[in-house]
C-alpha positions in Angstrom: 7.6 -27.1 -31.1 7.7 -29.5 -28.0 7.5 -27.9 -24.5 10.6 -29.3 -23.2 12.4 -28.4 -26.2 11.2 -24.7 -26.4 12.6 -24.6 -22.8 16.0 -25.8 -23.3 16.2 -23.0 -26.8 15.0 -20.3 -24.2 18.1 -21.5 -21.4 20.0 -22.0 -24.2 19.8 -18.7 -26.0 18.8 -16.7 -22.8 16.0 -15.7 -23.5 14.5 -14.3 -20.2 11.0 -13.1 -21.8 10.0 -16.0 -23.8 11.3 -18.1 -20.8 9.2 -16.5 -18.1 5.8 -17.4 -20.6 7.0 -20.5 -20.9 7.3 -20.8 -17.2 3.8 -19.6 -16.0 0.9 -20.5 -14.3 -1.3 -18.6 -16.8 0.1 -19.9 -19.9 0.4 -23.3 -19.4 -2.4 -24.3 -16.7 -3.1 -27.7 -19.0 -0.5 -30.2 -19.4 -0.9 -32.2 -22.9 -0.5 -35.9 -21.9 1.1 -37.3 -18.4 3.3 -34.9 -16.4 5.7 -37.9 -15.2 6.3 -38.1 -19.3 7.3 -34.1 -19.2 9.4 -34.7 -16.2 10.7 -37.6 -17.7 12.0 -36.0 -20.8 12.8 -32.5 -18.7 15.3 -34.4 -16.9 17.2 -36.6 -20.0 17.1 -33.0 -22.2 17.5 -29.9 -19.8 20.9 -28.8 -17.9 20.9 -29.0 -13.7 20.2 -26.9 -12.1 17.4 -25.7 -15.0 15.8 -29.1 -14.7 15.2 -28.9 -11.3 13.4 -26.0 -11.7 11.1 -27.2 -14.5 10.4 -30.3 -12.6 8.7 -28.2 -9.8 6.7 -26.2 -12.3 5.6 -29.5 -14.0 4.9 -30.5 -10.2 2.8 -27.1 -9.3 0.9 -27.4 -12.6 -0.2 -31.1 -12.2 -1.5 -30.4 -8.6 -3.6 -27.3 -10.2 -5.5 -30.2 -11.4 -6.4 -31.4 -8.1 -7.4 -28.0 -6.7 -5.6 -28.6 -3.9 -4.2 -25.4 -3.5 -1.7 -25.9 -0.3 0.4 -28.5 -2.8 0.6 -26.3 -5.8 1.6 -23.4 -3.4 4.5 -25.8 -1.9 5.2 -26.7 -5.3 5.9 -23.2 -6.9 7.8 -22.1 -3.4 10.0 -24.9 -4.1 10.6 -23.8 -7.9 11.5 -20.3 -6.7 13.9 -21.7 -4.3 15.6 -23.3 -6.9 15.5 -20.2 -8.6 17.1 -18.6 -6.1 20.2 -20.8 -6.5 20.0 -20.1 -10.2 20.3 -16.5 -9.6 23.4 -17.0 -7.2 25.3 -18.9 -9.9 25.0 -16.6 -12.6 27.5 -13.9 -11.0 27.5 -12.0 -14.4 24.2 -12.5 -16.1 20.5 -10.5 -15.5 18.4 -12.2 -18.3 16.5 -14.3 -15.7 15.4 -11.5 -14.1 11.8 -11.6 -16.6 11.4 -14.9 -14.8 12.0 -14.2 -11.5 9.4 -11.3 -11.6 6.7 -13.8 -13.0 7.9 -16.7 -10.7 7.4 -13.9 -7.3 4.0 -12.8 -8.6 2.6 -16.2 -9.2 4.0 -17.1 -5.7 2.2 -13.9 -4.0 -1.1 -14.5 -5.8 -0.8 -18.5 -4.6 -0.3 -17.5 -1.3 -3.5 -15.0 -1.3 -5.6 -17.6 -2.6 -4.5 -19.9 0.0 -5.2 -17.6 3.4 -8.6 -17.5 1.4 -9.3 -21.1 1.1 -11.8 -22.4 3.8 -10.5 -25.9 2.8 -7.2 -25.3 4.5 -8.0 -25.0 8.3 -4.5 -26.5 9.2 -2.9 -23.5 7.9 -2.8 -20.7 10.2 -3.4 -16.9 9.1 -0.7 -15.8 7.1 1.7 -18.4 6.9 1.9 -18.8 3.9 2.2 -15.1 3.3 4.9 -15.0 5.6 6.5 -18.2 3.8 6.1 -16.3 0.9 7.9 -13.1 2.1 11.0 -15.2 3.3 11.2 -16.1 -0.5 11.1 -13.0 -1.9 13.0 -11.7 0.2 16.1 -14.2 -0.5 16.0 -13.0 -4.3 15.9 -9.1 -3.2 19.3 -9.6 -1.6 20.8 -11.5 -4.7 19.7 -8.1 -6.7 20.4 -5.8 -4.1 23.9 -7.5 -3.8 24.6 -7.4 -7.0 27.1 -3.6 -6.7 28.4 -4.6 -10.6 29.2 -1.0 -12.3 27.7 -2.5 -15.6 24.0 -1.0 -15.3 23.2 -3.7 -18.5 23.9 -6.2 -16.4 23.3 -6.0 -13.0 20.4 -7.4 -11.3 19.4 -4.6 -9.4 16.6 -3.5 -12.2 14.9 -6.5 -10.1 14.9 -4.2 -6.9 11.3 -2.8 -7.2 9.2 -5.3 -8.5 10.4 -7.8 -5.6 10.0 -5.0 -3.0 6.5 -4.2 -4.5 5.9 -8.0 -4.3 7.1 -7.3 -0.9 4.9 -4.3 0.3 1.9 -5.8 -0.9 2.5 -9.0 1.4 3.5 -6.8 4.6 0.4 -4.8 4.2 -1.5 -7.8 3.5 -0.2 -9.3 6.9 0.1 -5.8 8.8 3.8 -6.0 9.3 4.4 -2.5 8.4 7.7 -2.0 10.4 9.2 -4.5 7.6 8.9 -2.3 4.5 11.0 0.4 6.3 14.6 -1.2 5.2 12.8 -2.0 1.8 11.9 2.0 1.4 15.3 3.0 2.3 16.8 0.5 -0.4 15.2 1.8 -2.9 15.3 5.5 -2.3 19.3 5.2 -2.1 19.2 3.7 -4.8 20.5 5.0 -8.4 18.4 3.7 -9.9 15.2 5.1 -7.9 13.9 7.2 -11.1 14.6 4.6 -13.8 12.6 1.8 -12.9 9.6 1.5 -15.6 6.7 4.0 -14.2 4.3 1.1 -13.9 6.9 -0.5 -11.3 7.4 3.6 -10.0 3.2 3.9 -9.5 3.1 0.8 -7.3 5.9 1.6 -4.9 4.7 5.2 -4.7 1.0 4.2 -3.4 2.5 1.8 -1.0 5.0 4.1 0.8 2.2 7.0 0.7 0.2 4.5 2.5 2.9 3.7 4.8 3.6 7.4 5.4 0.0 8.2 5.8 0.0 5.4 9.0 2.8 7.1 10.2 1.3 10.0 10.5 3.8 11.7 8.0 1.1 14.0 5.7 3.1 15.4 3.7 5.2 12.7 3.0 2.0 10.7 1.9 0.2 13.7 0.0 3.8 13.6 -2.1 3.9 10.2 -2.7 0.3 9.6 -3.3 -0.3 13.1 -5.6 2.4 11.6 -8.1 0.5 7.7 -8.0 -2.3 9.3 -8.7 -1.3 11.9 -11.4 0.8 9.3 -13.1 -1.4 6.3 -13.1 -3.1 6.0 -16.6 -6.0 8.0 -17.0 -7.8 4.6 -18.5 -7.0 2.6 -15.5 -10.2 4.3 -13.2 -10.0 1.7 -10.7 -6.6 2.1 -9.8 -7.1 6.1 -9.2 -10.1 5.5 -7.5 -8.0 3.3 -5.4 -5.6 5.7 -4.8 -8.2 8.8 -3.9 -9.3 6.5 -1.3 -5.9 7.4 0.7 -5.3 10.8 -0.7 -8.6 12.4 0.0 -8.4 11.9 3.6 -4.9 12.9 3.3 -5.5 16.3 1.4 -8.4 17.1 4.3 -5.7 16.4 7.1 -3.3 18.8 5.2 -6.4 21.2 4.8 -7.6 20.7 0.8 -10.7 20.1 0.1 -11.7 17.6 -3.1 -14.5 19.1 -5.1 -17.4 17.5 -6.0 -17.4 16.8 -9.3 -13.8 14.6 -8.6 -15.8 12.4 -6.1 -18.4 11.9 -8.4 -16.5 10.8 -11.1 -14.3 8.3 -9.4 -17.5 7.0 -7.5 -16.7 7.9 -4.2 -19.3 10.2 -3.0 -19.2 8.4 0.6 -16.4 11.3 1.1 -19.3 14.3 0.4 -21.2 14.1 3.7 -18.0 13.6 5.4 -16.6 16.7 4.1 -20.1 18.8 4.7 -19.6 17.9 8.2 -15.6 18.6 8.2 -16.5 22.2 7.3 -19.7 23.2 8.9 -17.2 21.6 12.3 -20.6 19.6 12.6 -19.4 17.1 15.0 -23.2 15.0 15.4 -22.9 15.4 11.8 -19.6 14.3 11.5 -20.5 10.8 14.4 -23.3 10.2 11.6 -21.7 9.6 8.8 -19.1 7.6 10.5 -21.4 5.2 11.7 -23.3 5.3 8.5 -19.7 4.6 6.3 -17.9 2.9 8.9 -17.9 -0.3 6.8 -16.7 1.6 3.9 -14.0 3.0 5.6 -12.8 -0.3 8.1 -12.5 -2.1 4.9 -10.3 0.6 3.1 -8.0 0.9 6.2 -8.6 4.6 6.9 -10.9 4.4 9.9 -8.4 5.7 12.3 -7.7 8.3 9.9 -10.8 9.6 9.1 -11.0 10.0 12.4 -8.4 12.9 12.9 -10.0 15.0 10.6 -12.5 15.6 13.9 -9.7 17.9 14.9 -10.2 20.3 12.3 -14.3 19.9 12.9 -13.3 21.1 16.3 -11.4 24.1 15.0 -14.0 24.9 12.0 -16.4 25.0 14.8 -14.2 27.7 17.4 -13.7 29.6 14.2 -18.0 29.8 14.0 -17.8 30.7 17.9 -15.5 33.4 17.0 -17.1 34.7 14.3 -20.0 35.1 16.1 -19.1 36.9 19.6 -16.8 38.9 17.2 -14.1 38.8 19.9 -10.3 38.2 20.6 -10.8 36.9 24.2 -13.4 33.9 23.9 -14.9 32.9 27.3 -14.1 28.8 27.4 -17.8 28.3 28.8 -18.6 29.3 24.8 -17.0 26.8 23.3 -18.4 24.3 25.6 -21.9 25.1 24.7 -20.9 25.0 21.1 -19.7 21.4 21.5 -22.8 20.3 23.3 -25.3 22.2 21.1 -23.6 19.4 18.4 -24.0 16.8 20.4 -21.4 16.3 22.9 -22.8 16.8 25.7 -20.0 14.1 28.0 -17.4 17.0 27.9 -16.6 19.5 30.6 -14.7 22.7 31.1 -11.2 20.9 31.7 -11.9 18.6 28.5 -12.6 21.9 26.5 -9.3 23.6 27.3 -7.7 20.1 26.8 -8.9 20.5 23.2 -8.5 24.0 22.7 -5.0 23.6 23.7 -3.9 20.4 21.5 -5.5 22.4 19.1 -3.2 25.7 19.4 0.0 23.4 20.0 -1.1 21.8 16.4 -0.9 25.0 15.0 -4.3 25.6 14.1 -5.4 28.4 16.6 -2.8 31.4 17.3 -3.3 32.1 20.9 -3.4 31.1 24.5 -5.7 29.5 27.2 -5.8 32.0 30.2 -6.8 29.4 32.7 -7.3 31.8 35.4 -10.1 33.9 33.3 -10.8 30.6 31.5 -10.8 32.2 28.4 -9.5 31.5 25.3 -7.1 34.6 23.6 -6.7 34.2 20.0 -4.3 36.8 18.1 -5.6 39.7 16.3 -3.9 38.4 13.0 -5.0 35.6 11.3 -6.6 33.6 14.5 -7.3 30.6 12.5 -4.5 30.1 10.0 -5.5 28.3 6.9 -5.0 24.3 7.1 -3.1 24.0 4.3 -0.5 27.3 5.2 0.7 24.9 7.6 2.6 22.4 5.7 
């Protein structure tokens, strides 16, 4: 069957699946014959404003052609405009909703490729991403607008795909205070545990990673344990993706991943790091940081990694104290602990500095009895397990 005439069946009998095929990138990269003849025939056959809408696809497609990739992406942003105005005219109808999901990906991944294109140099960082955003975000209000009681109907089963669309780009452009009214959307939302599990996965990772930046552990651990344990087991590139936050996040919270999971999701860079973590080997510790710190920049958990020196510290007062066998721990010890591993910059007002953020995190029970400069740890349980205090 002709192109333009299985696009008018599709408007014509709603069909928001076969539609969306019709209407992507992926499936129809080759136009068969002239596009002004497609257009031609798109505007004599097809209802306004659908034909709009298929003249800027026929538009994006053609300029794929001519690898000029700041066109096509002005092209399809155009096309999901006029979307946009589709979606505010049907009041009562969701079946475009297949489409718009397609429409917003295409439009994500056409952005990404053009921040990556050396060819555009007029085009400064992000724009486009930012361009993009402002579109999605215009169809995330039509869905999230949309307070119908008929759960058929409504167009708020669109909610998490455009706000993962949306996450991805705010990440992407390190706008992270943006996602915040996009989390709370969704989480007041009824329909928060019935959105398909796929669509579920994605916004988990992404607010795990938010939470992690915030600082917010056990918020991230939450959200990133259920990614992870509900992402196919097939799909080994996705988990691994995942570990990459939750690792670091399970040491801050005091877990420690065992070998054999590093190993099997290739990510053995962690192992030293965790050897150093627990021996509270801090030269150790400034090695392997330097020797990963590619690894770790490029996975965004540098600044992280980093806090987990905090628990070195206390791994390494616990050794102290295990070794003078003694409740009241003369500060002059630690000190020559932390130089013995290398940091030999620190002094005596640094040290109980440290000790002290340490005891007000929780991690040591005691005091710092500055006129003895000593360090009094309790008689019970001096060094409370990490991950007791969640």
């Amino acid at each position: 069957m002709d192109y333009i005439m299985q696009l008018r069946r599709s408007w014509i009998n709603q069909d928001g699946f076969l539609l969306a095929n019709l209407l992507s990138l992926r499936a129809f990269s080759h136009l068969h014959g002239s596009a002004e003849s497609y257009m031609a025939r798109a505007m004599e056959m097809l209802p306004p404003p659908f034909d709009d809408l298929v003249l800027y696809h026929l538009k994006t497609l053609s300029s794929l052609k001519n690898d000029d990739l700041t066109v096509t992406y002005s092209y399809q942003n155009s096309a999901v405009q006029t979307l946009v105005k589709i979606l505010q005219l049907q009041k009562e109808e969701n079946w475009m909703l297949p489409v718009m999901n397609m429409m917003c990906l295409e439009l994500r991944l056409l952005a990404m490729k053009t921040e990556r294109c050396k060819k555009n140099k007029n085009i400064k960082p992000g724009e486009n991403l930012e361009k993009c955003a402002e579109c999605l975000m215009s169809c995330f209000r039509i869905c999230a607008a949309d307070n119908r009681s008929s759960e058929d109907d409504t167009k708020r089963w669109g909610m998490l795909a455009l706000v993962n669309q949306l996450l991805k780009v705010y990440f992407r452009i390190n706008k992270l205070h943006l996602c915040k009214p996009l989390i709370r959307a969704i989480e007041s939302s009824a329909y928060r545990d019935q959105f398909s599990l796929a669509q579920q996965i994605t916004y988990k990772f992404f607010v795990g990673r938010k939470a992690m930046f915030d600082s917010d552990y056990k918020a991230a651990d939450e959200y990133l344990t259920y990614a992870f344990q509900h992402c196919h087991k097939k799909s080994k590139k996705n988990k691994r993706l995942i570990l990459m936050y939750l690792i670091p996040v399970k040491m801050l919270l005091g877990y420690i991943p065992k070998y054999d999971l590093l190993k099997k999701y290739n990510l053995m860079e962690f192992w030293d790091l965790i050897e150093a973590v627990k021996k509270g080997n801090l030269q150790m510790l400034d090695e392997v940081m330097n020797k990963q710190g590619a690894f770790l920049i490029n996975a965004g958990i540098y600044l992280i990694v980093e806090k987990l020196k905090l628990i070195a510290y206390r791994n390494l007062f616990k050794k102290v104290y295990l070794v003078l066998n003694t409740h009241q721990i003369d500060i002059q010890s630690l000190l020559c602990a932390l130089k013995m591993y290398g940091r030999n910059d620190i002094d005596m007002d640094e040290t109980e500095c440290l000790v002290g953020n340490l005891i007000y995190d929780g991690k040591i029970k005691g005091y710092i009895s500055h006129q003895h400069k000593k360090l009094v740890i309790s008689k019970q349980n001096p060094f409370p397990r990490l991950s007791s205090l969640i």
